[in-house]
Backbone bond lengths (Angstrom), bond angles and torsions (degrees), N, CA, C in turn:
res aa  C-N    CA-C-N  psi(-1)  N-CA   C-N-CA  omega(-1)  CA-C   N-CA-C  phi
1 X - - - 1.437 - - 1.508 109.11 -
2 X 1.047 127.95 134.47 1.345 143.18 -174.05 1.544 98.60 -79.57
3 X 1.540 105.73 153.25 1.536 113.94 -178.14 1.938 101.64 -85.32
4 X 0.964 118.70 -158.48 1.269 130.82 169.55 1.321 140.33 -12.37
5 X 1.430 173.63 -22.74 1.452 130.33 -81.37 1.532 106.79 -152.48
6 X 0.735 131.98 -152.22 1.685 136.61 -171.63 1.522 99.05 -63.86
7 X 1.058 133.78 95.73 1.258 104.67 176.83 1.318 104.85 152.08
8 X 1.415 128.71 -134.67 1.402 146.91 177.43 1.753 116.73 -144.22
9 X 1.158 97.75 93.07 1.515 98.06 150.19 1.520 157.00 -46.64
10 X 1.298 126.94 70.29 1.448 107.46 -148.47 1.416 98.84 -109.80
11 X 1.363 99.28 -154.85 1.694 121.38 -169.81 1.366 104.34 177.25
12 X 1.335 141.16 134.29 1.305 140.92 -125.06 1.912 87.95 -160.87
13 X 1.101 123.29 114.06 1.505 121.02 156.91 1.938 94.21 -112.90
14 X 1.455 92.77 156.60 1.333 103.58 147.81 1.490 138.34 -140.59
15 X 1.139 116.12 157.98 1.707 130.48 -144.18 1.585 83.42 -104.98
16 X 1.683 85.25 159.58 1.332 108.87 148.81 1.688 114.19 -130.93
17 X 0.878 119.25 107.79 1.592 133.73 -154.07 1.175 114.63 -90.09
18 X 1.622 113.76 99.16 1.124 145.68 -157.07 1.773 108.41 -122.50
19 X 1.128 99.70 -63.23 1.402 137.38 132.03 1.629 93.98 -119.82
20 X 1.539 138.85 -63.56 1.778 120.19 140.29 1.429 102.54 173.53
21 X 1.418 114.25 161.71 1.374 126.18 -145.82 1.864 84.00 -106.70
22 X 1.734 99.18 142.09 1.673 96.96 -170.92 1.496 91.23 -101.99
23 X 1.248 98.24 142.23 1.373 105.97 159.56 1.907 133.77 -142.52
24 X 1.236 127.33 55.65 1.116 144.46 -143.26 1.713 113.67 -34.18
25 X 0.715 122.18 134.74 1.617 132.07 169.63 1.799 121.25 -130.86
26 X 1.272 99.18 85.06 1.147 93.91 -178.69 1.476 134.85 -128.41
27 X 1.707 126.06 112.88 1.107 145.70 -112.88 1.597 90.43 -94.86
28 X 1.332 115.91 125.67 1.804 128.73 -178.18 1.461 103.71 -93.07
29 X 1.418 101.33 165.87 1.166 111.97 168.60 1.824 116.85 155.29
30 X 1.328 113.53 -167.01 1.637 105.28 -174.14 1.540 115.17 -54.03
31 X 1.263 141.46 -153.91 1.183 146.15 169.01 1.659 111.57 -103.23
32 X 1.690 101.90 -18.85 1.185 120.45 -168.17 1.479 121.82 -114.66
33 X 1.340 100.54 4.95 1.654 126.76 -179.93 1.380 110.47 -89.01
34 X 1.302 119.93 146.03 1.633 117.30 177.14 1.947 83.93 -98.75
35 X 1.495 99.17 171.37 1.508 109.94 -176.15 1.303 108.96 -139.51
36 X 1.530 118.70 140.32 1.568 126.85 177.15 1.557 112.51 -71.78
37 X 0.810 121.41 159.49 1.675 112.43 166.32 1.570 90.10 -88.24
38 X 2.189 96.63 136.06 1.154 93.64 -174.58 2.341 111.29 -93.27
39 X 0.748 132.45 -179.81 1.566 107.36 158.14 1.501 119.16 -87.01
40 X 1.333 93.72 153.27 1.214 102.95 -164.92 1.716 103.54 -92.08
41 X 1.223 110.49 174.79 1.565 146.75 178.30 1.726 100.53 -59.36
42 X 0.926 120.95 150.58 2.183 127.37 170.59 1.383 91.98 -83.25
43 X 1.742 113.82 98.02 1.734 112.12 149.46 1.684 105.57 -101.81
44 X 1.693 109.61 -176.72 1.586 92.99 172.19 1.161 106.64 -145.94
45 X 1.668 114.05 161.09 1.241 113.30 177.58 1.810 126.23 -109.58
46 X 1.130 106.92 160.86 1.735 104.42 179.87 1.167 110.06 -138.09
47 X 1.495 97.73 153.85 1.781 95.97 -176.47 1.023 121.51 -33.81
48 X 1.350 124.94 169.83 1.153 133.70 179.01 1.391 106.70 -97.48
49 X 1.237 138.03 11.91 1.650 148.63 148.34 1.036 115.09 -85.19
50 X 1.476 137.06 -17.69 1.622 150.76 162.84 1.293 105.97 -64.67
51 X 1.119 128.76 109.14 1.717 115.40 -167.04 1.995 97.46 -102.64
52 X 1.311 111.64 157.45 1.287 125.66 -153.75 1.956 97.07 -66.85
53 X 1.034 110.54 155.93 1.584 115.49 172.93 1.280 106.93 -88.62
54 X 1.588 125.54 108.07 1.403 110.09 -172.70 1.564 115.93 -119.79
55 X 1.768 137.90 126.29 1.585 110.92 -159.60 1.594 94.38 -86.16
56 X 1.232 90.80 159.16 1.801 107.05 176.39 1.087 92.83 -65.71
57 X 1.737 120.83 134.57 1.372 151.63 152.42 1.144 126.58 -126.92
58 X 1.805 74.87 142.15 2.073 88.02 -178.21 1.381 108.05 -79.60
59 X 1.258 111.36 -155.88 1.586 120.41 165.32 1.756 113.09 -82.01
60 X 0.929 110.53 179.84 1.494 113.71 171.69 1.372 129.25 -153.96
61 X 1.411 101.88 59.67 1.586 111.36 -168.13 1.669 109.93 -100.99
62 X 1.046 137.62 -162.56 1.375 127.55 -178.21 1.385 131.02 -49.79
63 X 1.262 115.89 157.58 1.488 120.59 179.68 1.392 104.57 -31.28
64 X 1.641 111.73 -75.37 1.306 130.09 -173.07 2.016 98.84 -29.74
65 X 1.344 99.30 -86.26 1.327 123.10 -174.20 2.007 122.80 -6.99
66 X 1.527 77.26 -64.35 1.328 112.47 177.40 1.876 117.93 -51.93
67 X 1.575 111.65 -18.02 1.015 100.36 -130.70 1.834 74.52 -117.30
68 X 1.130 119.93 9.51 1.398 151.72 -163.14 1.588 100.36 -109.47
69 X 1.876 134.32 -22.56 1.504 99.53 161.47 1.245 116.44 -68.24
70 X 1.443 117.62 159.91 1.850 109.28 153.40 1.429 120.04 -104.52
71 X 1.570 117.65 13.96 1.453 121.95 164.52 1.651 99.29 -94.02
72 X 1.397 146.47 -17.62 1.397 136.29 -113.36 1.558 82.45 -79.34
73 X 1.572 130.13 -45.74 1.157 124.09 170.84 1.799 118.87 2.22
74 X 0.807 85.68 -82.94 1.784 110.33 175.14 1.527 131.36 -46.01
75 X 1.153 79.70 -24.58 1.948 105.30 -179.79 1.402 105.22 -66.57
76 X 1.558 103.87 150.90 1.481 111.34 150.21 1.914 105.86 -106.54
77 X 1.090 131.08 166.05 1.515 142.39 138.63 1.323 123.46 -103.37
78 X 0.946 81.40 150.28 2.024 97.43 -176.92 1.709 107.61 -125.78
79 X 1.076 125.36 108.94 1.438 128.96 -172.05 1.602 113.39 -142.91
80 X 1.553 107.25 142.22 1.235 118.82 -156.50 1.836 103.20 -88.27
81 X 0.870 112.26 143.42 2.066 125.39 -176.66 1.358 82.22 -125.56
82 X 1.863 102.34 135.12 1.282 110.55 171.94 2.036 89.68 -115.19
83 X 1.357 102.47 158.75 1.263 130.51 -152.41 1.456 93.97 -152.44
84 X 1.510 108.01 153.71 1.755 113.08 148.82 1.322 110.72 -114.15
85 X 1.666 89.64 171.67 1.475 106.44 -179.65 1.781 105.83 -138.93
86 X 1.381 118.50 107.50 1.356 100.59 -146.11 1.333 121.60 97.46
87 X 1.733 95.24 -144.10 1.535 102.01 157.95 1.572 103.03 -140.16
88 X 1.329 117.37 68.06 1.179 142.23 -177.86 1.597 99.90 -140.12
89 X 1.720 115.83 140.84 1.143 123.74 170.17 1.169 113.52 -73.50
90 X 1.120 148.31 141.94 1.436 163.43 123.25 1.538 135.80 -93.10
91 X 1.544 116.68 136.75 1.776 139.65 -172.37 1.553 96.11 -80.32
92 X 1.216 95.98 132.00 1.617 113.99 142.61 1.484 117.93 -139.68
93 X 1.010 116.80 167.76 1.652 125.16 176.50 1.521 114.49 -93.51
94 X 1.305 125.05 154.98 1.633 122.36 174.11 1.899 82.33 -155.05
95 X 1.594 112.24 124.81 1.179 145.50 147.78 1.318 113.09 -63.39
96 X 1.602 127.19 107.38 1.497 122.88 -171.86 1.442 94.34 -140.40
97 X 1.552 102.09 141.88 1.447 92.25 178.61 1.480 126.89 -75.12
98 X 1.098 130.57 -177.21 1.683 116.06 -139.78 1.913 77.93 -95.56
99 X 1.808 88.82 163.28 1.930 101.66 -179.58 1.216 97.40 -171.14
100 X 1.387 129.88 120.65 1.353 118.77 132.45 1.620 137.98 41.46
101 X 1.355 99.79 -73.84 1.208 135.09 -144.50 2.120 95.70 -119.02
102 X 0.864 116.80 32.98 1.184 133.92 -160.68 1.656 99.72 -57.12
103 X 1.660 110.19 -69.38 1.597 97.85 170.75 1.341 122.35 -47.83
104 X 1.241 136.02 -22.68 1.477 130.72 165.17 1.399 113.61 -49.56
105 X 1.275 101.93 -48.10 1.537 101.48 -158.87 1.697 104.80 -95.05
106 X 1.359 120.65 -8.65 1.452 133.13 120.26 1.939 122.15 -9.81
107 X 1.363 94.47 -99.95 1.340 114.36 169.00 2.391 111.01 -49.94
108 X 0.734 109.53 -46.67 1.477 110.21 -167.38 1.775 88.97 -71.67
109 X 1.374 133.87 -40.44 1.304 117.45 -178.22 1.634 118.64 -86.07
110 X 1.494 112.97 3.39 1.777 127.39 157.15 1.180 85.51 -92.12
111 X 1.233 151.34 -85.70 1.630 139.53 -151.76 1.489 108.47 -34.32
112 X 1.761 107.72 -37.43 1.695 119.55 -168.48 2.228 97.99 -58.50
113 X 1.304 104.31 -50.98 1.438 118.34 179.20 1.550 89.75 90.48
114 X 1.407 97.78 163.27 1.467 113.43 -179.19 1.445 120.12 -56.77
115 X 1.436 111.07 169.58 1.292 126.53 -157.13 1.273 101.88 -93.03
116 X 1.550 110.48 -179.08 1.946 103.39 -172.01 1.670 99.56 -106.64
117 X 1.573 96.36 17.63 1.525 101.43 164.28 1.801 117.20 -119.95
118 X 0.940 102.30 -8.34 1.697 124.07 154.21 1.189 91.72 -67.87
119 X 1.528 118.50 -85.12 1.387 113.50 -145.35 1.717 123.27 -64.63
120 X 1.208 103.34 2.82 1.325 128.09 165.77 1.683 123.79 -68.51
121 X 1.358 89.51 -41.24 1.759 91.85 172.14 1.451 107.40 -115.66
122 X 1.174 102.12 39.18 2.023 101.53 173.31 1.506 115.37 93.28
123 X 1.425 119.62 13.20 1.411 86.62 173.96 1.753 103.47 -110.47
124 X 1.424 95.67 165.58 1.569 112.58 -179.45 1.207 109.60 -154.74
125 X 1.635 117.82 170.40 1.667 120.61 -178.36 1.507 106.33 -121.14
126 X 1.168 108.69 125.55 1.369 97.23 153.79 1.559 149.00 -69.89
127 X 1.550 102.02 11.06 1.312 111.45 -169.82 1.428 116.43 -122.72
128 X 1.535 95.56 104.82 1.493 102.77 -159.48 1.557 110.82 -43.53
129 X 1.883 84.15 160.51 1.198 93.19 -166.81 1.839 115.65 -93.93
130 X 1.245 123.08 131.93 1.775 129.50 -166.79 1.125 100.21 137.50
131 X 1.694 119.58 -9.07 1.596 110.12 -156.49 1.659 100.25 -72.10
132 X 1.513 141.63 158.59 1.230 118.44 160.86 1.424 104.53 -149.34
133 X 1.123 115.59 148.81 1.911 149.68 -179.15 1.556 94.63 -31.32
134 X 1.294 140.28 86.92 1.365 138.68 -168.82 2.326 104.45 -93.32
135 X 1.548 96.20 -19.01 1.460 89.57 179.87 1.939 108.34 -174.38
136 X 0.924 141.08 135.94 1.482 102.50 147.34 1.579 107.97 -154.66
137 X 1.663 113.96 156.41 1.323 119.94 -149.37 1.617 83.79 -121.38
138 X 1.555 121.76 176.55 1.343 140.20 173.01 1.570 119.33 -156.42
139 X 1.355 108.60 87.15 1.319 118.98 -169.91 1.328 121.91 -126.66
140 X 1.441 131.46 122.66 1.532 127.62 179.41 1.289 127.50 69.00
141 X 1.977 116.77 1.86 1.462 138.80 -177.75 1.478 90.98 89.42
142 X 1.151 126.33 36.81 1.463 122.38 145.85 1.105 113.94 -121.30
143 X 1.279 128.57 146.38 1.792 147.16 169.57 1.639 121.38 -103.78
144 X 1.003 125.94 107.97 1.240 137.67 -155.85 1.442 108.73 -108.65
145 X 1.715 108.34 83.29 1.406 104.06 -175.88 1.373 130.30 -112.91
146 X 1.760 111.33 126.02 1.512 117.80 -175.81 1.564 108.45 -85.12
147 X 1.481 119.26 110.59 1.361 113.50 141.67 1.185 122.41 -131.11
148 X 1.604 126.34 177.30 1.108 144.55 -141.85 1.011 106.15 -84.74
149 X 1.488 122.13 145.94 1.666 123.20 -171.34 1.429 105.41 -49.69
150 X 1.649 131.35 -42.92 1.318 108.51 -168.92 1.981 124.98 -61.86
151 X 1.271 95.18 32.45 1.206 114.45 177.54 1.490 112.64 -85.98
152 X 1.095 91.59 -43.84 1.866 103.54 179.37 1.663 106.62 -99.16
153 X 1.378 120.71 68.51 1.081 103.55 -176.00 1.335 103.58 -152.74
154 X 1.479 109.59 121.33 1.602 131.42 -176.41 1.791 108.05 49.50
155 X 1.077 103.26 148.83 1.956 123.40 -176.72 1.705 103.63 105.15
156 X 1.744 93.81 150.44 1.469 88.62 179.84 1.220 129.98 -108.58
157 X 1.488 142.75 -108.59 1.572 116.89 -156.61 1.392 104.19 -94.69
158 X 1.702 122.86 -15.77 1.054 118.98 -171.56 2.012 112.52 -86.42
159 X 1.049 87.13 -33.72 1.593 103.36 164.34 1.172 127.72 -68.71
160 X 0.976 114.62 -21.42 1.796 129.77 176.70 1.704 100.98 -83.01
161 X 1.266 120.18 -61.80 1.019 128.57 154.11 1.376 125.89 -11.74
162 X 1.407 109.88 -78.11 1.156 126.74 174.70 1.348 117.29 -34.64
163 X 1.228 103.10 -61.20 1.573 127.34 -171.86 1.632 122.52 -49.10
164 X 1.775 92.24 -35.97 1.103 109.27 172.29 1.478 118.99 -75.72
165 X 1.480 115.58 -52.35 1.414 120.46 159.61 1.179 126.93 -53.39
166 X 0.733 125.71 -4.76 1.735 120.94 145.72 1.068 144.17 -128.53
167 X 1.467 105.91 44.76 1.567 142.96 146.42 1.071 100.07 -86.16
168 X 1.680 125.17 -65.88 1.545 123.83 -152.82 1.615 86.20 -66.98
169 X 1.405 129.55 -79.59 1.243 127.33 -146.84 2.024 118.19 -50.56
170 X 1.559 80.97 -20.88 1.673 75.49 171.49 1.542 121.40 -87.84
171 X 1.283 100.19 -12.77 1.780 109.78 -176.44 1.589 94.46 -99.04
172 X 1.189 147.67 -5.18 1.469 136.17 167.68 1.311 111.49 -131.11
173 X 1.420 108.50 51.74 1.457 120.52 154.83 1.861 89.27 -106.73
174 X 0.966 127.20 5.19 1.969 116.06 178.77 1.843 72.27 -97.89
175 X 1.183 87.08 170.97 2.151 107.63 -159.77 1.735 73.51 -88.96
176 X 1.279 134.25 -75.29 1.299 148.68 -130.93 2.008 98.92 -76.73
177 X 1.051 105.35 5.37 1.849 101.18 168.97 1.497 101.24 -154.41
178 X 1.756 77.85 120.61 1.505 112.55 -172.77 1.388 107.95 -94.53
179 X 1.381 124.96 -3.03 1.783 112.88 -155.90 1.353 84.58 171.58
180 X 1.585 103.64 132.95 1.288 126.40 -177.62 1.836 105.84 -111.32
181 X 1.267 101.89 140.36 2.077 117.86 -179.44 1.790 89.49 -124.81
182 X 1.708 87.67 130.65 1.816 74.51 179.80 1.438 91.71 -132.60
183 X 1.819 123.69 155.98 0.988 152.91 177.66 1.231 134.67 -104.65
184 X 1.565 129.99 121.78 1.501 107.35 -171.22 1.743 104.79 -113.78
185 X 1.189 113.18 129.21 1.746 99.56 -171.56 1.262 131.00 41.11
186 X 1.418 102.67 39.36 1.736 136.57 171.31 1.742 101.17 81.50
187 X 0.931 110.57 -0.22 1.792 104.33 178.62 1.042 128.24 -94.76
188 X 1.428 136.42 84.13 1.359 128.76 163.66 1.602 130.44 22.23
189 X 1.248 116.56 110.03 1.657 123.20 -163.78 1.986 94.42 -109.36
190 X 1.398 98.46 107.93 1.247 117.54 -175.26 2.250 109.95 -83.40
191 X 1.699 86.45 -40.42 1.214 79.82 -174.73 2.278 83.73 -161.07
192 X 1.355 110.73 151.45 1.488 115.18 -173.15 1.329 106.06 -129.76
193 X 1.433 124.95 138.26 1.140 148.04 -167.26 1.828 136.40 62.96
194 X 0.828 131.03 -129.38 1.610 134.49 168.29 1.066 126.55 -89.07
195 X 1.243 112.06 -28.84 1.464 136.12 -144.85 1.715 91.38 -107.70
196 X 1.153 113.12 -48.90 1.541 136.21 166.33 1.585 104.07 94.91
197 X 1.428 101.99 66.99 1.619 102.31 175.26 1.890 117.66 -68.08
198 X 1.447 90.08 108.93 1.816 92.40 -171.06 1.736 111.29 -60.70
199 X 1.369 105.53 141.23 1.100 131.21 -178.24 1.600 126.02 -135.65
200 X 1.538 118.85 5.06 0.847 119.75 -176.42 1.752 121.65 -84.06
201 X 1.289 98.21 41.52 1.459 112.94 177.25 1.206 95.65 -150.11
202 X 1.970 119.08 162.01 1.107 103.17 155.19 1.523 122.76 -87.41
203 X 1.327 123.96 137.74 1.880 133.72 161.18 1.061 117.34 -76.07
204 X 1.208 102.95 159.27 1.830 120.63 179.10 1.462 103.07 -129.64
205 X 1.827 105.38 -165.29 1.257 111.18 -172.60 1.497 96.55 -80.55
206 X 1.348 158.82 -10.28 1.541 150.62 -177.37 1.163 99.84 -75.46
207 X 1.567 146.65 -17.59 1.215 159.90 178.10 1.922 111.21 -55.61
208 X 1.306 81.87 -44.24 1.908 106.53 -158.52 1.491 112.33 -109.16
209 X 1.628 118.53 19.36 1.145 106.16 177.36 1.371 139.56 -66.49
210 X 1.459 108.70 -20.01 1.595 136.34 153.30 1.402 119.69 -31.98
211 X 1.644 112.45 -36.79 1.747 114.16 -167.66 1.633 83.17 -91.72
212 X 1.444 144.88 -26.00 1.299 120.33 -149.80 1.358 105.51 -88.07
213 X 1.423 102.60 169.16 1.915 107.45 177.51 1.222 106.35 -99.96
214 X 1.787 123.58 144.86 1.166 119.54 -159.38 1.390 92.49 -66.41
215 X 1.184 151.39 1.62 1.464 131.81 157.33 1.558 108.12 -138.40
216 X 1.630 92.40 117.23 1.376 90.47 176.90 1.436 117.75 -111.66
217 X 1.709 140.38 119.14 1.261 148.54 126.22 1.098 143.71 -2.93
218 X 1.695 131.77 49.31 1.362 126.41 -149.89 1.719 84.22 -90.78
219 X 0.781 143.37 2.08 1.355 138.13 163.28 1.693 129.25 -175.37
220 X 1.395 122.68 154.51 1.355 142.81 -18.43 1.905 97.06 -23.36
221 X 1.384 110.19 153.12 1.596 129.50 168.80 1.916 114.95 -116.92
222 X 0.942 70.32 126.62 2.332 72.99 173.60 1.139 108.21 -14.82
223 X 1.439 120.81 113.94 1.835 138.55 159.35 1.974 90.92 63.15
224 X 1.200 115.86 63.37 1.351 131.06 168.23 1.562 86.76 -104.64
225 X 1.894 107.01 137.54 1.473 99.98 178.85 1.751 97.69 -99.78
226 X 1.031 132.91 106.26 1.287 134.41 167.47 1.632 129.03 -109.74
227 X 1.994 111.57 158.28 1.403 111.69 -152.70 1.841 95.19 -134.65
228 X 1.518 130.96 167.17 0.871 121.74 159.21 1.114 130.88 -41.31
229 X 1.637 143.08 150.09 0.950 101.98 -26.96 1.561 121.49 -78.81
230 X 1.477 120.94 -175.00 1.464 123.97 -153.13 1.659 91.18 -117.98
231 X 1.741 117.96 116.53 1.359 110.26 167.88 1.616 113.57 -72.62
232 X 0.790 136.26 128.35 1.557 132.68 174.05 2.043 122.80 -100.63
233 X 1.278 126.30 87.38 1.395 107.79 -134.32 1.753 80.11 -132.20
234 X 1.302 123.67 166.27 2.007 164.90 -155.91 1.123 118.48 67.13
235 X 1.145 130.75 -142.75 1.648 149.19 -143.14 0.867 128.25 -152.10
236 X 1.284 128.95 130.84 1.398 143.69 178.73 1.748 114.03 -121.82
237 X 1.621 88.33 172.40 1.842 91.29 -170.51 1.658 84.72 -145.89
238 X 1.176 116.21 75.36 1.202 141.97 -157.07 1.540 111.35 -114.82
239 X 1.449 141.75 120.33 1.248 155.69 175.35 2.011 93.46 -27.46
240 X 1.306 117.53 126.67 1.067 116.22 161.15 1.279 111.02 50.48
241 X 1.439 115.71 6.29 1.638 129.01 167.43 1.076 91.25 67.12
242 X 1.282 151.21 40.47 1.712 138.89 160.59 1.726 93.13 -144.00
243 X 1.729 73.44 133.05 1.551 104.17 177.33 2.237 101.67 -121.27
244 X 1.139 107.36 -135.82 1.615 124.27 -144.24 1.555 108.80 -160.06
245 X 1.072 136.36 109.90 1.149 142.19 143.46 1.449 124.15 -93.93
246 X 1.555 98.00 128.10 1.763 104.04 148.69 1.340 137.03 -146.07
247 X 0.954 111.68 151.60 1.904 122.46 -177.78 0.825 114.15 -95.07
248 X 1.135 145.39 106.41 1.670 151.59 154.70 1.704 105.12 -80.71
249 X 1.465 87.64 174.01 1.902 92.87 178.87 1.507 78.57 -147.25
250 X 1.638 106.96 165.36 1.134 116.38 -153.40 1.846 122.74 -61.95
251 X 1.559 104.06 -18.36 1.180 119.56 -172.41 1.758 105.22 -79.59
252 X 1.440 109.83 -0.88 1.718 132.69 -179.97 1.726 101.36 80.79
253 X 1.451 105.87 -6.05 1.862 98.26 165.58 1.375 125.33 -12.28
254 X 1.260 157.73 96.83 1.711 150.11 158.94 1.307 110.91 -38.91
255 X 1.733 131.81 86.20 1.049 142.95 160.74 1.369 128.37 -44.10
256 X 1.305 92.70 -33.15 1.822 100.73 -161.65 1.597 90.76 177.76
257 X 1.240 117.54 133.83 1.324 124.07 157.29 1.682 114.16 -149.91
258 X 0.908 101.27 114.99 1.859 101.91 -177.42 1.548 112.13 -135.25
259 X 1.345 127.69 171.43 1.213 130.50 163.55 1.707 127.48 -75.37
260 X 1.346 130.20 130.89 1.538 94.44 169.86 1.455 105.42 -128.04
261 X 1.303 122.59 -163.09 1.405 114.16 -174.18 1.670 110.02 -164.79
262 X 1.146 107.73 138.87 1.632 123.92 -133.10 1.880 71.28 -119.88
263 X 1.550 86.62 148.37 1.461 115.88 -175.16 1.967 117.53 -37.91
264 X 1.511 88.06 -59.26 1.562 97.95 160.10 1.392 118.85 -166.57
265 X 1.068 134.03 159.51 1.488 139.59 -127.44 1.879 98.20 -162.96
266 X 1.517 97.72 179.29 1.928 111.77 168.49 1.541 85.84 60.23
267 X 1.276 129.60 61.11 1.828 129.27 146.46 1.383 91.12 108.36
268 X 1.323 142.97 -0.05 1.625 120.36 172.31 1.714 87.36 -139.60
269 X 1.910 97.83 140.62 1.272 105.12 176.97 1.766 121.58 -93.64
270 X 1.232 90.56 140.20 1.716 90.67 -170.74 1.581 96.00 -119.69
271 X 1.726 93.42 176.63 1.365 105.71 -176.33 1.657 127.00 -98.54
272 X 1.079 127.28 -168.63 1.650 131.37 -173.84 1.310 112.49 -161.16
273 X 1.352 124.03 118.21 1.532 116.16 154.04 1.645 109.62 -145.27
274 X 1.284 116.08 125.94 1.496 113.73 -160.26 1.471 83.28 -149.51
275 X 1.557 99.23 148.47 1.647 109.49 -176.27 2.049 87.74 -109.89
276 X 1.352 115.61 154.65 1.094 116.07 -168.43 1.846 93.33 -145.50
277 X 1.308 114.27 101.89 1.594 143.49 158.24 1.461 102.42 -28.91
278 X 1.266 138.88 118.48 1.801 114.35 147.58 1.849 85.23 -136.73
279 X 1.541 79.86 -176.27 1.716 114.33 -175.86 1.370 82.42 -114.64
280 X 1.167 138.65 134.46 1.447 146.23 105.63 1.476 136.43 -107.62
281 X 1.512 102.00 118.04 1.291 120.83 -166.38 2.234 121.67 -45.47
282 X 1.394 75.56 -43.35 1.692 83.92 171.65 2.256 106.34 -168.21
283 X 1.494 61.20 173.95 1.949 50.68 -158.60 2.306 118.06 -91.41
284 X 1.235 91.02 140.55 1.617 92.72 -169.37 1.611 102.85 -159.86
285 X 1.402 118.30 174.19 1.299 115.82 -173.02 1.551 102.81 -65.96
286 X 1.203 113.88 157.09 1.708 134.53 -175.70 2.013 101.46 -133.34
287 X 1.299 111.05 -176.52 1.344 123.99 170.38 1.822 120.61 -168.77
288 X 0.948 91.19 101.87 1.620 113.89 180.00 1.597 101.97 -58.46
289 X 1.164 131.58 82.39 1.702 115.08 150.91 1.632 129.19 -77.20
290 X 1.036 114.22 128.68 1.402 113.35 173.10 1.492 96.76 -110.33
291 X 1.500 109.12 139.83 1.463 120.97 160.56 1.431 136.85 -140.05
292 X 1.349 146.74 179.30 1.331 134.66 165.77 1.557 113.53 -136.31
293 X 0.985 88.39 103.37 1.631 112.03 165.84 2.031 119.58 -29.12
């Protein structure tokens, strides 16, 4: 998604309208480029008396933490893999059955890289593929992660980057890690690639605000089956922090279109979570646009 510019900024998911199925579409390009809304993917929607299919979830806070239910057995998790689209970060969801060790299995389903139904509507990884999960610790709101040299291997500063940003952002979506230290074949990574992207601290997501789209969608997520009401949830760095939502249904009907407005905006990114009411008559693909005026 392009930042700012003459024009309209958007970002395009699409539903399947149930209450409606998410499926993100979101249109890349310069920082300085205006963007079309692109079409979206077939999600669907269902009445709004069909209530959403949701799996039982635990919490998902640190290794340690986690490892502290005595039902977790039983559990499913639901945890977010960041991906790009472009060269913009992008959320998806991965359903794993519940463990302990939850950020592992976090990180091992980003190592997996997107699906051949992701990669269908734009997403990709920058982190080559062989790389694998060599260790990881959670101590003091830091995450201490070992992987395998093919981590550092070929692309340049923006790709390195990347690569890195979506490690951290998928390991500090748990509340309890604030800042990621990363390791390559147990050795301390001072600085990564040619370019020598420093690392000799741990980073967080304030590091990486450059890869994000001025509006980002951490949920509904690509082919999420969802029902009234509609959670609408991330962050934007949005003019006066207010952007534009709308819902279409497949026939391009205007479901819902309103303004919303993100914590804070105009050069600092804020947050969003708004539940959004609809009627849908029966269920079929839909399309969520968000934009900024």
């Amino acid at each position: 998604m392009s930042r700012r510019s003459a024009g309209i900024t958007i970002l395009v998911v699409g539903l399947v309208l149930s209450g409606i199925l998410g499926s993100c579409r979101i249109p890349t390009g310069s920082p300085a480029a205006p963007v079309s809304p692109a079409a979206s993917p077939a999600s669907t929607l269902a009445p709004a008396s069909q209530p959403e299919p949701t799996p039982t979830r635990g919490s998902v806070p640190t290794e340690a933490e986690a490892a502290a239910s005595p039902t977790a057995s039983a559990q499913q998790a639901e945890v977010s893999v960041y991906f790009l689209r472009g060269e913009r970060l992008a959320t998806t969801r991965r359903e794993i059955p519940w463990t302990p060790r939850v950020g592992t299995a976090a990180l091992d389903a980003l190592l997996a890289g997107p699906t051949a139904d992701e990669q269908s509507i734009g997403f990709s990884s920058a982190i080559p593929p062989g790389t694998r999960l060599l260790g990881l610790t959670i101590e003091n709101g830091v995450a201490s992660v070992d992987l395998s040299g093919e981590f550092a291997a070929g692309g340049g500063s923006l790709t390195m980057l990347a690569r890195v940003a979506q490690v951290v952002f998928t390991l500090t979506q748990f509340p309890s890690v604030q800042g990621v230290q990363f390791r390559l074949d147990g050795q301390p990574v001072e600085a990564l690639g040619g370019e020598g992207l420093l690392l000799d601290r741990p980073v967080g997501r304030d590091d990486f605000e450059e890869l994000l789209p001025t509006i980002l969608v951490e949920s509904p997520a690509p082919f999420a089956v969802v029902s009234s009401p509609l959670r609408l949830r991330g962050s934007a760095n949005a003019f006066e922090a207010t952007f534009m939502i709308r819902l279409t249904d497949a026939s391009g009907t205007v479901l819902l279109e309103q303004p919303v407005m993100a914590t804070s905006g105009s050069g600092t990114r804020g947050s969003f979570d708004l539940t959004l009411d609809l009627t849908v008559q029966r269920a079929g693909p839909g399309t969520l646009t968000v934009y900024e005026v």
